[in-house]
C-alpha positions as a Markdown table, in Angstrom:
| # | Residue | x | y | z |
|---|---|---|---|---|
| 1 | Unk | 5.1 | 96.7 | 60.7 |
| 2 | Unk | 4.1 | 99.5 | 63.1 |
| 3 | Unk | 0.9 | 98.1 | 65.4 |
| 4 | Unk | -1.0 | 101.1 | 63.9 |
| 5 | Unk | 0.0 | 100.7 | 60.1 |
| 6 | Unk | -2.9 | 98.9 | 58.7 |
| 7 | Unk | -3.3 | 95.2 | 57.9 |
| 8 | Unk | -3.7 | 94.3 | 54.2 |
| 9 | Unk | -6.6 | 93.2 | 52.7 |
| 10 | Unk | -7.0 | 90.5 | 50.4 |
| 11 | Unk | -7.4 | 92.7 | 47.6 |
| 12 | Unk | -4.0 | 94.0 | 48.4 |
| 13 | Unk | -2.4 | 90.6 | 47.9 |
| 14 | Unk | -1.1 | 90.1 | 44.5 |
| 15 | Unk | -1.7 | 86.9 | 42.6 |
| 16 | Unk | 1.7 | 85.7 | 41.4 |
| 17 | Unk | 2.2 | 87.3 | 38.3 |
| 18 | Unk | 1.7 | 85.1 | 34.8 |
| 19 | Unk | 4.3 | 86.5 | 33.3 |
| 20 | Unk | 6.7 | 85.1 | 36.5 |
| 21 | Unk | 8.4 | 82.8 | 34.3 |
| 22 | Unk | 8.8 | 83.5 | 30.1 |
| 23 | Unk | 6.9 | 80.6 | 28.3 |
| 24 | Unk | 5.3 | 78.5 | 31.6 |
| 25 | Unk | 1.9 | 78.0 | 31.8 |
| 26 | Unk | -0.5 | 76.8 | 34.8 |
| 27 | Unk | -0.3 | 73.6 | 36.3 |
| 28 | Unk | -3.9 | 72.2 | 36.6 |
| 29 | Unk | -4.8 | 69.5 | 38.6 |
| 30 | Unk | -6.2 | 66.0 | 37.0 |
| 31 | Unk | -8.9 | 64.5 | 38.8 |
| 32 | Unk | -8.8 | 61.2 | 39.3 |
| 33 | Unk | -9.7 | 58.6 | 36.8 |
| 34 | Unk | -12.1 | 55.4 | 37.7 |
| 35 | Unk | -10.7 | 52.0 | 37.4 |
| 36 | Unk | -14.0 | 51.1 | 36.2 |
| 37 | Unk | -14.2 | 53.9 | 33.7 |
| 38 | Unk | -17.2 | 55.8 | 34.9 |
| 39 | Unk | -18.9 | 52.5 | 35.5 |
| 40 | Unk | -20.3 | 52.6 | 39.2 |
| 41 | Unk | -20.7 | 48.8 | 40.9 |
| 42 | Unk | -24.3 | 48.4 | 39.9 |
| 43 | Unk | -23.4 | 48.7 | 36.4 |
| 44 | Unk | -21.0 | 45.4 | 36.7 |
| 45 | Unk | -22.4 | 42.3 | 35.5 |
| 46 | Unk | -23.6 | 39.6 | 37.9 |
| 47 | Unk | -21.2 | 37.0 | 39.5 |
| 48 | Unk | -23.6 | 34.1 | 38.0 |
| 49 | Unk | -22.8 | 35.5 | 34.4 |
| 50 | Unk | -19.2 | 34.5 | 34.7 |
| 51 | Unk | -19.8 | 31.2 | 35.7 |
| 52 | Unk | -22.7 | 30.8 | 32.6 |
| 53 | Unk | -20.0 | 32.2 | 30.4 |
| 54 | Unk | -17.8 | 29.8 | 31.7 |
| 55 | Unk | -20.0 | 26.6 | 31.6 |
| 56 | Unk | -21.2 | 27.7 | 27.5 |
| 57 | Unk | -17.1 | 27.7 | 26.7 |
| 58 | Unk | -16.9 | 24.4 | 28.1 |
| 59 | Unk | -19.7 | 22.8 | 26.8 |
| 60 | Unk | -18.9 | 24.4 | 23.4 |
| 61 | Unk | -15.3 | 23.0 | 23.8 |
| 62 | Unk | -16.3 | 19.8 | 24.5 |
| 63 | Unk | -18.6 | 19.4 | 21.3 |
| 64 | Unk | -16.1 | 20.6 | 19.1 |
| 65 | Unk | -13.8 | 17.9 | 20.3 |
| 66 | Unk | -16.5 | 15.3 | 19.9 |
| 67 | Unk | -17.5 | 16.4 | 16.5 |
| 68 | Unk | -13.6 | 16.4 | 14.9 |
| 69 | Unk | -13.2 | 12.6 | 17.3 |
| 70 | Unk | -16.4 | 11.5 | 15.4 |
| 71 | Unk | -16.2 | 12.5 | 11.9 |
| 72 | Unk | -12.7 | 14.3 | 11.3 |
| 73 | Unk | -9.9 | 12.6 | 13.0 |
| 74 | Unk | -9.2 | 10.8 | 16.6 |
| 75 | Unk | -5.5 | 9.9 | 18.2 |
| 76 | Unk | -5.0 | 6.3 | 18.8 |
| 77 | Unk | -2.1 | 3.9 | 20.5 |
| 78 | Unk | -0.9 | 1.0 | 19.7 |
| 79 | Unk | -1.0 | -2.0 | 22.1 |
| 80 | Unk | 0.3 | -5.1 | 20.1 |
| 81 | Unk | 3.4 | -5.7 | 17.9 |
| 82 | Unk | 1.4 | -7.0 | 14.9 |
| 83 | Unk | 2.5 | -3.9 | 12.5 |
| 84 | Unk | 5.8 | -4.5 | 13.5 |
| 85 | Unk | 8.5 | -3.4 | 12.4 |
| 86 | Unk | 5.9 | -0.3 | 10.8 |
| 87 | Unk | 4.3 | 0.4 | 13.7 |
| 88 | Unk | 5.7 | -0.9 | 17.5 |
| 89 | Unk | 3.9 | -1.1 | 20.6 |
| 90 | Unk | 2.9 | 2.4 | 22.4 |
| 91 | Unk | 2.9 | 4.5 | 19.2 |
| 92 | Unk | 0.5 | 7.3 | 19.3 |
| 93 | Unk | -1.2 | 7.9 | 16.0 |
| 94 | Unk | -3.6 | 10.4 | 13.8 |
| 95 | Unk | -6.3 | 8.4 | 12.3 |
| 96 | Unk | -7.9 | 10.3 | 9.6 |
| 97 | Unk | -11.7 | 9.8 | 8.7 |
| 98 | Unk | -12.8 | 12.4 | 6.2 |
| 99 | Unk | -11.1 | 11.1 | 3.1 |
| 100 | Unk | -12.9 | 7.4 | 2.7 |
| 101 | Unk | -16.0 | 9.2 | 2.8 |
| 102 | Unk | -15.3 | 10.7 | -1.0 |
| 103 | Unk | -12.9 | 8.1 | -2.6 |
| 104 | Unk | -12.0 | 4.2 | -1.6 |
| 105 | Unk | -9.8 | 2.7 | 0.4 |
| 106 | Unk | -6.2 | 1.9 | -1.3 |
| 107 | Unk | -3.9 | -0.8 | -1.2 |
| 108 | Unk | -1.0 | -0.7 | 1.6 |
| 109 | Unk | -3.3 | 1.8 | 3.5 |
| 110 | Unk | -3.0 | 1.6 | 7.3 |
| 111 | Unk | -6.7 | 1.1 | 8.6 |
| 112 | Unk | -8.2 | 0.8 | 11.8 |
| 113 | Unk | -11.3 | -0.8 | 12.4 |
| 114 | Unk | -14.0 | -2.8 | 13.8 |
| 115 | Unk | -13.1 | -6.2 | 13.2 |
| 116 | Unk | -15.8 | -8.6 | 12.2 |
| 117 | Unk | -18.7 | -9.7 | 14.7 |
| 118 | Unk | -17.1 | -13.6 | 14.7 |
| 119 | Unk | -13.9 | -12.8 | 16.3 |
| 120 | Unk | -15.8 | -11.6 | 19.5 |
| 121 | Unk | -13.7 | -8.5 | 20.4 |
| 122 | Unk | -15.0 | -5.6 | 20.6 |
| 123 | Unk | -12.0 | -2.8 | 20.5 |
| 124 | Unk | -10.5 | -1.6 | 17.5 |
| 125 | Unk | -7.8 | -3.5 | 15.0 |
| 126 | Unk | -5.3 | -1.7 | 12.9 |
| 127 | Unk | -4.2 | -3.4 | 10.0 |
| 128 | Unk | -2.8 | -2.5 | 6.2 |
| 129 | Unk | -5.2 | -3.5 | 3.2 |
| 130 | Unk | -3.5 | -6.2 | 0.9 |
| 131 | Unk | -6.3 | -7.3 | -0.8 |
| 132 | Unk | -9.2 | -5.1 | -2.7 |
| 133 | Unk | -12.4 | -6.2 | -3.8 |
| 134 | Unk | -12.7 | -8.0 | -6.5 |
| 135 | Unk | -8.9 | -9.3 | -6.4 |
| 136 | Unk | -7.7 | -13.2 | -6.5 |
| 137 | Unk | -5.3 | -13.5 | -3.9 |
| 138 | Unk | -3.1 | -16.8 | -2.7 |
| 139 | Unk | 0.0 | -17.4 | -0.1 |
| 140 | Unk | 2.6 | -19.7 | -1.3 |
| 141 | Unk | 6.1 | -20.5 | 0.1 |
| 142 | Unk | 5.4 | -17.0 | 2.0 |
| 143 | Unk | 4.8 | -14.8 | -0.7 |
| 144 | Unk | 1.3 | -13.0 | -1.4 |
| 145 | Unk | 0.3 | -13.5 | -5.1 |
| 146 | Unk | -2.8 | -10.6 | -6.0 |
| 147 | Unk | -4.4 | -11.9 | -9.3 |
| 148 | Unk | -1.7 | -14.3 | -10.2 |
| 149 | Unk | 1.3 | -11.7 | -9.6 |
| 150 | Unk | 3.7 | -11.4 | -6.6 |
| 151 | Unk | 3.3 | -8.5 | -4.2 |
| 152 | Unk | 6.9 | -6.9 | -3.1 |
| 153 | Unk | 5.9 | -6.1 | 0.4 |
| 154 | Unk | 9.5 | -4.2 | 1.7 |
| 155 | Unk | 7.2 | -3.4 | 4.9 |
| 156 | Unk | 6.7 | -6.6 | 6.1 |
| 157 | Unk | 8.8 | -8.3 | 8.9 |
| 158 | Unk | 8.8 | -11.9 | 7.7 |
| 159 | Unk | 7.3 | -13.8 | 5.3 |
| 160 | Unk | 3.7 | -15.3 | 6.3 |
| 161 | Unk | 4.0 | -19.0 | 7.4 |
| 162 | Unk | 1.2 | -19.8 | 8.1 |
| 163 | Unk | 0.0 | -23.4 | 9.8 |
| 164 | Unk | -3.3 | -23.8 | 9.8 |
| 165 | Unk | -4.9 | -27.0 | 11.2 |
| 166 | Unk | -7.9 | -26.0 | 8.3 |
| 167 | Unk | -9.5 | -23.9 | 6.3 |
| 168 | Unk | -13.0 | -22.8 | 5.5 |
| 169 | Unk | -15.2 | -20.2 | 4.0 |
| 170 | Unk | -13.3 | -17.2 | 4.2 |
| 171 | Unk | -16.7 | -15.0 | 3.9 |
| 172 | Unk | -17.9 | -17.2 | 7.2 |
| 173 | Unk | -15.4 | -16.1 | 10.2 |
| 174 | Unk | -14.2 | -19.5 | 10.3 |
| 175 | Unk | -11.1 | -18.8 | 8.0 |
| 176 | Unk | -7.5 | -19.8 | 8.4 |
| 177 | Unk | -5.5 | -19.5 | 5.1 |
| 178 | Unk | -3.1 | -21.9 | 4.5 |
| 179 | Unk | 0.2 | -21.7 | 3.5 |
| 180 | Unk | 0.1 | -22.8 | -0.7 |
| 181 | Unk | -3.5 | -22.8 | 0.4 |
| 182 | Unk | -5.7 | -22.1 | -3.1 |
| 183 | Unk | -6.7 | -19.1 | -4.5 |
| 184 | Unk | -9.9 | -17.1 | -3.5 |
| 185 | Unk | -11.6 | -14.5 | -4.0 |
| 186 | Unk | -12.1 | -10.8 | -2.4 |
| 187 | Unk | -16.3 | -9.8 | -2.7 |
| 188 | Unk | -17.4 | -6.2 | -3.2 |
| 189 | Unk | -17.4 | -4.4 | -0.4 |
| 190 | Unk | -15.2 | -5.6 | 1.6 |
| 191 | Unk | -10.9 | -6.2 | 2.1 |
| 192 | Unk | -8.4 | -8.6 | 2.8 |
| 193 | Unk | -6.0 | -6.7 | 5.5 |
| 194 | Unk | -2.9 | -8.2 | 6.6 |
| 195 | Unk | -0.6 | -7.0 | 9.7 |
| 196 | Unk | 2.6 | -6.4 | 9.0 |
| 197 | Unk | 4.2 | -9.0 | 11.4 |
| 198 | Unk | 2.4 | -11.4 | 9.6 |
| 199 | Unk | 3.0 | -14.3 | 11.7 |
| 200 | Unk | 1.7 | -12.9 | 15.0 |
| 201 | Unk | -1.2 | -11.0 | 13.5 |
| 202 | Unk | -5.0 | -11.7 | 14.2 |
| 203 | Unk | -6.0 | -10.8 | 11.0 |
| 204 | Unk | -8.1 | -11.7 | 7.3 |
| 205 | Unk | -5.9 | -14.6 | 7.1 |
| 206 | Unk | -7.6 | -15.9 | 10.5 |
| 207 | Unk | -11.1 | -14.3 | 10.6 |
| 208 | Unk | -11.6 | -13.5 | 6.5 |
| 209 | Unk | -12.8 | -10.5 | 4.7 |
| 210 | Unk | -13.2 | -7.3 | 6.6 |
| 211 | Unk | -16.6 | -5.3 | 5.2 |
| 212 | Unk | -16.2 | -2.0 | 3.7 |
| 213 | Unk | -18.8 | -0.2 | 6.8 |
| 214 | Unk | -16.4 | -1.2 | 9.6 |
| 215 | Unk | -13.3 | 0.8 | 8.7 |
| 216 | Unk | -12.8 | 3.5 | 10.8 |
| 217 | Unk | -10.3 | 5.6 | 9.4 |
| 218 | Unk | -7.0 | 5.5 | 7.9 |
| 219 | Unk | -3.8 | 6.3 | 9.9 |
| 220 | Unk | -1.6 | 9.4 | 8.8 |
| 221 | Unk | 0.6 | 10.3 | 10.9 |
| 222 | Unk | 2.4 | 8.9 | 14.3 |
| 223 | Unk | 3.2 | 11.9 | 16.7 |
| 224 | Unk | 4.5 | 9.7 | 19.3 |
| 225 | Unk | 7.4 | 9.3 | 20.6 |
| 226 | Unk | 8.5 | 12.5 | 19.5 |
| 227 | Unk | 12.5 | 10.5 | 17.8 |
| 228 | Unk | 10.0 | 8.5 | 15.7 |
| 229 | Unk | 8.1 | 11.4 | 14.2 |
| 230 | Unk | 6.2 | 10.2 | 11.0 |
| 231 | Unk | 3.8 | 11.2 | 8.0 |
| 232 | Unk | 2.3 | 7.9 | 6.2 |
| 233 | Unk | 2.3 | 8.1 | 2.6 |
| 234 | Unk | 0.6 | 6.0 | -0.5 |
| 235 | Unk | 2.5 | 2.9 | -0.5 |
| 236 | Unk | 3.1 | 1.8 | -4.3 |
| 237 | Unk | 2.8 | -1.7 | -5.8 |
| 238 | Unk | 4.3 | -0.8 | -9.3 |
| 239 | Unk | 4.0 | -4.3 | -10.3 |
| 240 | Unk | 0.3 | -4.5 | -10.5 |
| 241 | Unk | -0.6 | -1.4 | -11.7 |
| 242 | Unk | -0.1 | -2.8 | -15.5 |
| 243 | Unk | -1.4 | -6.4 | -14.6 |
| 244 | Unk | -4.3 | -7.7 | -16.4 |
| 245 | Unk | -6.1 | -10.7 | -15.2 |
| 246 | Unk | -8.9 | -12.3 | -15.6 |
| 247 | Unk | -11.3 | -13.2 | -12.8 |
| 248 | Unk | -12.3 | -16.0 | -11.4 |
| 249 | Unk | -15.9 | -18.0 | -11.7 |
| 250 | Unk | -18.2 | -17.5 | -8.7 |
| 251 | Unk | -17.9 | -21.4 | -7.8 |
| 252 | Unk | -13.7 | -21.5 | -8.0 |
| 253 | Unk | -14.1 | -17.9 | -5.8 |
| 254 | Unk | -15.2 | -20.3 | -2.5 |
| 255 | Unk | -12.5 | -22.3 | -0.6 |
| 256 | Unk | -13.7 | -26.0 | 0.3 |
């Protein structure tokens, strides 16, 4: 360019033309997008509302766990070897509560409960229900007789021999059934429940009947340990299903 030729002007520069490459288009720039999607910082809520968020999930948590421990189901261990060989010492279990509230308590169930106000201890006892109400029951030469028939008790780790140095009112707390000890008599609202190692069990055989209001729950299922996995089922006692009997008096029902 010749020092007198003149400069261009900016109308003389030429855009680039369109039609540069066949098919291409534009390239327009993106702005750039918010991380907080058009919400500025005032708009974000307050610290403190995180931490009331928090506190309303705990608290709800925490009901909800009380509510299904109260009235649905709670998890239990077991700290004795009186249900042995069913049930051995540091088994976790399910204990179930809904069901009793809608049908009764059934023979060979695995109950836990509070046990009666005479024995002085105030945990809980788990136990399996032998004896219903209204039944006659006796022990002789280590077999259970329910209204005058023989209970087949596969469950059980040895037969009960029992040694009592007496016996009493079993309705009183001050109870010990003897082996070949009479008959007696289960009253209405309330069981006869029997561990399954019978002869190193604190049970109805010691303190009498258990009332109806201090069961608990029934167990259904042991979750622990994991090699020992197990769902508890009705237990069967096909030999008195058919059984009639007749009851006895009121004055034969009391031991004496």
């Amino acid at each position: 360019m010749q020092p007198d030729d003149p400069k261009p002007t900016a109308s003389d520069q030429q855009a680039p033309s369109a039609s540069a490459g066949e098919g291409s288009a534009p390239i327009q720039s993106l702005a750039p997008v918010s991380s907080t999607s058009g919400e500025s910082a005032g708009d974000q809520p307050p610290h403190w509302f995180f931490n009331r968020e928090n506190l309303v999930t705990v608290v709800m948590a925490l009901a909800l766990a009380l509510l299904i421990r109260t009235f649905i189901a709670e998890a239990r261990w077991i700290p004795s070897a009186s249900m042995v060989p069913t049930l051995q010492e540091g088994d976790r279990l399910v204990v179930e509560k809904v069901s009793y509230r809608f049908s009764q308590p059934k023979r060979g169930d695995i109950v836990v409960f509070r046990p009666p106000d005479e024995t002085g201890f105030e945990g809980a006892y788990i136990k399996r229900i032998i004896g219903l109400p209204g039944d006659r029951m006796r022990i002789q030469n280590g077999q259970v007789f329910i209204n005058g028939t023989p209970v087949q008790e596969d469950y059980i780790k040895a037969p009960p021999l029992y040694d009592c140095p007496g016996e009493g009112d079993p309705g009183s707390g001050n109870f010990c059934q003897r082996e070949n000890g009479p008959d007696f008599m289960i009253p209405e609202d309330a069981y006869f429940v029997m561990g399954d190692n019978r002869n190193d069990s604190q049970d109805s055989h010691v303190w009498g009947f258990l009332p109806a209001d201090n069961i608990i729950g029934h167990t259904i299922l042991r979750f622990w340990p994991l090699n020992r996995l197990h769902y508890f089922r009705s237990v069967s006692y096909p030999e008195l299903s058919s059984h009639i009997w007749l009851p006895l008096s009121e004055d034969r029902s009391r031991l004496g």
